[in-house]
Structure formats: structure tokens, C-alpha cells
C-alpha positions as CSV (number, residue, x, y, z in Angstrom):
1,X,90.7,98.0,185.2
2,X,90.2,97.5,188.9
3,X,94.1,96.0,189.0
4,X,95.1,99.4,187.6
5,X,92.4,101.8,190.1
6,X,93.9,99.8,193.0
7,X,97.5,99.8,192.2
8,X,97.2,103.4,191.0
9,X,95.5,104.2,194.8
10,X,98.5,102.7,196.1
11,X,101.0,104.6,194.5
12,X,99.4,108.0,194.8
13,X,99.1,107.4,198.7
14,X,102.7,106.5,198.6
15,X,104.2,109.1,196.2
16,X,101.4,111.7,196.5
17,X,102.4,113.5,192.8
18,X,101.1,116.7,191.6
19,X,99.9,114.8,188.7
20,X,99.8,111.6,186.9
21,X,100.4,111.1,183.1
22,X,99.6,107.0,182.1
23,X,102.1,106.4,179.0
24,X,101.5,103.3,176.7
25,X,100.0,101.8,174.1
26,X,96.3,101.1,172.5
27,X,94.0,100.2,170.0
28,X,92.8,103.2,167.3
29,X,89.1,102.5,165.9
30,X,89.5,102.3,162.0
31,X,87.8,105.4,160.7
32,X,88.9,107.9,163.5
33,X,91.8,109.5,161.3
34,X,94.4,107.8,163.9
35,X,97.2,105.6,162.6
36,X,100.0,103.2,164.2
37,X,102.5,105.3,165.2
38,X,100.1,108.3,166.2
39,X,100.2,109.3,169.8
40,X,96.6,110.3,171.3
41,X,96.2,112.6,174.0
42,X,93.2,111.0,176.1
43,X,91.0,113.7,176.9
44,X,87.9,112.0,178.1
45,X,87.7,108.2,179.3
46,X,84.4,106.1,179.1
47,X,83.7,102.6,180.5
48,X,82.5,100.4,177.6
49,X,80.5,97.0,177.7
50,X,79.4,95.8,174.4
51,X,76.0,95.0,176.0
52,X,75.2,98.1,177.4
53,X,76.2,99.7,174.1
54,X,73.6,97.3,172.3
55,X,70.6,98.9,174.9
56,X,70.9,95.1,176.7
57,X,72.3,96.1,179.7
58,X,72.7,99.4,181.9
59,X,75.3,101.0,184.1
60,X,73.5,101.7,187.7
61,X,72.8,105.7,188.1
62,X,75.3,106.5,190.7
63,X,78.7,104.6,188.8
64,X,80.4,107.0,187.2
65,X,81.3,106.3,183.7
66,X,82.9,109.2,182.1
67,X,86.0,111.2,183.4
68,X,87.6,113.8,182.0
69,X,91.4,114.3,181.9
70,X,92.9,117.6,182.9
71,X,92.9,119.7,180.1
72,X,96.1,121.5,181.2
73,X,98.1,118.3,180.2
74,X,96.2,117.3,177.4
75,X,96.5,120.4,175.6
76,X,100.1,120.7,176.5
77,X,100.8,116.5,175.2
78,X,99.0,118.1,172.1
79,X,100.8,120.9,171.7
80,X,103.5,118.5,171.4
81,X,102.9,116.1,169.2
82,X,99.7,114.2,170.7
83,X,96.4,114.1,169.0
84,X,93.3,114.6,171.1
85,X,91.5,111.7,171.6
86,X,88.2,110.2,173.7
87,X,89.1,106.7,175.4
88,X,87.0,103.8,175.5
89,X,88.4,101.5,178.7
90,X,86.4,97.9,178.4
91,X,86.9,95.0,180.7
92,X,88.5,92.8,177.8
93,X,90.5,93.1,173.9
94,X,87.6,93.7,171.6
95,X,88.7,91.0,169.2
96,X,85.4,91.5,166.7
97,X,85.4,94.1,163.7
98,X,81.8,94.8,164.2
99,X,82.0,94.9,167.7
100,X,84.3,97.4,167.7
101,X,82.6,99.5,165.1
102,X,79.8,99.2,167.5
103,X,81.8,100.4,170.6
104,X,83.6,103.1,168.8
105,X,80.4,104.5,167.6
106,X,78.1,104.1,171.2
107,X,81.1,105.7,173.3
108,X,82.4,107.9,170.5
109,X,85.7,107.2,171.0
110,X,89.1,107.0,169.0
111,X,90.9,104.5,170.9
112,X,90.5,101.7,173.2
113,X,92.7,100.8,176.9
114,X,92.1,98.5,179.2
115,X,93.8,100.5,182.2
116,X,92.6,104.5,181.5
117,X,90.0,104.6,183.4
118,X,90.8,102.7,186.2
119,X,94.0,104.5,187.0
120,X,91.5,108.2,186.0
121,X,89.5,107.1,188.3
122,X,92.6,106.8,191.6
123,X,93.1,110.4,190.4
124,X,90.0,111.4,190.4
125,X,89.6,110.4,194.4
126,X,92.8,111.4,195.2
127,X,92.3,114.8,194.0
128,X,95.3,114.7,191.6
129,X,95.5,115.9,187.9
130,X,95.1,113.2,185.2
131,X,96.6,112.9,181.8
132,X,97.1,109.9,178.9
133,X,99.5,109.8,176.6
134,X,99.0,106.8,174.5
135,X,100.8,105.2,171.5
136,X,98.7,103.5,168.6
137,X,99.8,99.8,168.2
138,X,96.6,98.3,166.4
139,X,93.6,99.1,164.9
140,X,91.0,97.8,167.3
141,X,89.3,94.2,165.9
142,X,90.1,91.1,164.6
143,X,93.9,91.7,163.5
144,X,94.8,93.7,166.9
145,X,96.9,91.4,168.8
146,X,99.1,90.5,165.7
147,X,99.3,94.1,165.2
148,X,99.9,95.3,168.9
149,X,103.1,92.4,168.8
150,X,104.7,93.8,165.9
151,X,104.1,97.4,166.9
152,X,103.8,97.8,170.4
153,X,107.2,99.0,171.5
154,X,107.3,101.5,168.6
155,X,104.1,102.9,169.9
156,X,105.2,102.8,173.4
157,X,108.1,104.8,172.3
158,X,106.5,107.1,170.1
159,X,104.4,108.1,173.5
160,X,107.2,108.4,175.7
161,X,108.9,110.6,172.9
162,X,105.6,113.4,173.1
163,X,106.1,113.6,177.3
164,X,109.8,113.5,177.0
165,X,109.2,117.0,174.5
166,X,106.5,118.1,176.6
167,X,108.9,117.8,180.1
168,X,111.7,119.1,178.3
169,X,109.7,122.2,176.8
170,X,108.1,123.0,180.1
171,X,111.9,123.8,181.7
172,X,112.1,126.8,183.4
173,X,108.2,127.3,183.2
174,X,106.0,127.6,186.4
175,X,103.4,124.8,187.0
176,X,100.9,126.7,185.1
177,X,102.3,126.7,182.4
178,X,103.7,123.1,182.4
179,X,99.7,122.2,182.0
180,X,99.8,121.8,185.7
181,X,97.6,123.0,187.9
């Protein structure tokens, strides 16, 4: 996560878009409705830690640990093909069933990436819209990485495929309607 906030910092200095949509892969929590092959359309991000889930630990007040993704491009990734989904970002691959049954159920979230919030979080200091669009490889636990290597480029695909409709829908249209503020 801080990899992806710093390289992310760097690139919007550099490149200073009107918006950044993250394309790729992740993990769907069994029991969310998502499936490999789905695409979800991150609408809120929430940094997870197993401890502080469990009540053993705590975030200090002033970190922020929720951002939200603008809901112009989320709604437009939906409208083409995306399903809306809330992000848990933890500092490792939750390898455990339980503990991601746990996770999924303290941050209430669908899917899991490593990378969401940190690049959310370049965005959110550079001022510049944010948007997810994320292809389910895995279910998050014990059978993820063995899933994520036989499905990963499929998913990656499938992601790319919903932005792809989404940019080529949006021709002609003014940034508003784009989902771009």
C-alpha cells in the first residue's frame, strides 16, 4: 500500500489527470453474491488489519481509514457492466478462511486489494477523482493464490473490458456526463 500511494503521488505530479481509474484484479469474500469473472466497481475503500477487526488493536484518530470513490465513475463503471462493491485494502494476502470471514464482515466489504487505498488515498491529496475497476480472480482464503494463477488474466481482462465500454460509451459526451467531474 504505501508502494502504490507513493508511486501513484508520482505519477499524478507528473501527468496531472482529471481522474484516475485503478484497473486489476482481487479477491471476492465468499457470500458477497460476487463470482470469478465479475467485475466490482469499488465504491468505498477501508484499511483492514485483522487485529484491529478482532477489537486488539486500533487505528490512531487522525489516520484516515475510509475513502470514498467518486461516485460519477462508479456509477458510470456500473452502468456498464461493474457491480458496486466496498474494498477492504490489508497490508498482506489474507490466506485464512476464517480470517477472511472475519475481515469481510468487520469492514463490510466484498472484495479485498492490496493497492486501492493507497493509490485512493494520492487522489485524495491531489485533489483528483478516484475510481476502481477490479476483476474477481479468487475468492479471498485459503485456495486464493491457486485461484488468482489460473484466473487472474481473465479477471484483468474482464475489468479492462467494463472501462473500455464505459470510454467508448462516453464519446462525444461532456465530462459530466462521462462520470467526470
Amino acid at each position: 500500500m504505501p508502494a502504490a500511494a507513493a508511486g501513484a503521488a508520482a505519477a499524478l505530479a507528473e501527468l496531472r489527470p482529471r481522474a484516475v481509474v485503478l484497473v486489476g484484479t482481487c479477491g471476492a469474500y465468499r457470500g458477497t453474491g460476487l463470482a470469478i469473472g465479475d467485475v466490482a466497481a469499488v465504491d468505498a475503500m477501508r484499511v483492514a488489519d485483522f487485529s484491529a477487526v478482532q477489537g486488539l488493536a486500533q487505528f490512531p484518530a487522525p489516520m484516515a481509514t475510509t475513502l470514498a470513490a467518486d461516485a460519477g465513475i462508479r456509477l458510470r463503471l456500473v452502468a456498464c457492466g461493474a457491480h458496486p462493491a466496498h474494498a477492504a485494502t490489508t497490508l498482506a494476502i489474507t490466506v485464512d478462511d476464517a480470517t477472511a470471514a472475519r475481515i469481510a464482515q468487520g469492514t463490510e466489504a466484498q472484495v479485498e486489494h492490496l493497492e486501492a487505498f493507497g493509490v485512493a488515498t494520492a487522489c485524495a491529496a491531489s485533489g483528483v477523482p478516484f475510481g476502481c475497476a477490479l476483476g474477481v480472480a479468487n475468492f479471498v482464503g485459503s485456495g486464493a493464490r491457486d485461484e488468482w494463477r489460473a484466473h487472474h488474466h481473465a479477471a484483468a481482462e474482464a475489468a479492462a473490458r467494463v472501462v473500455l465500454r464505459w470510454l467508448e460509451t462516453s464519446a462525444g459526451q461532456t465530462t459530466r456526463d462521462r462520470g467526470l467531474p
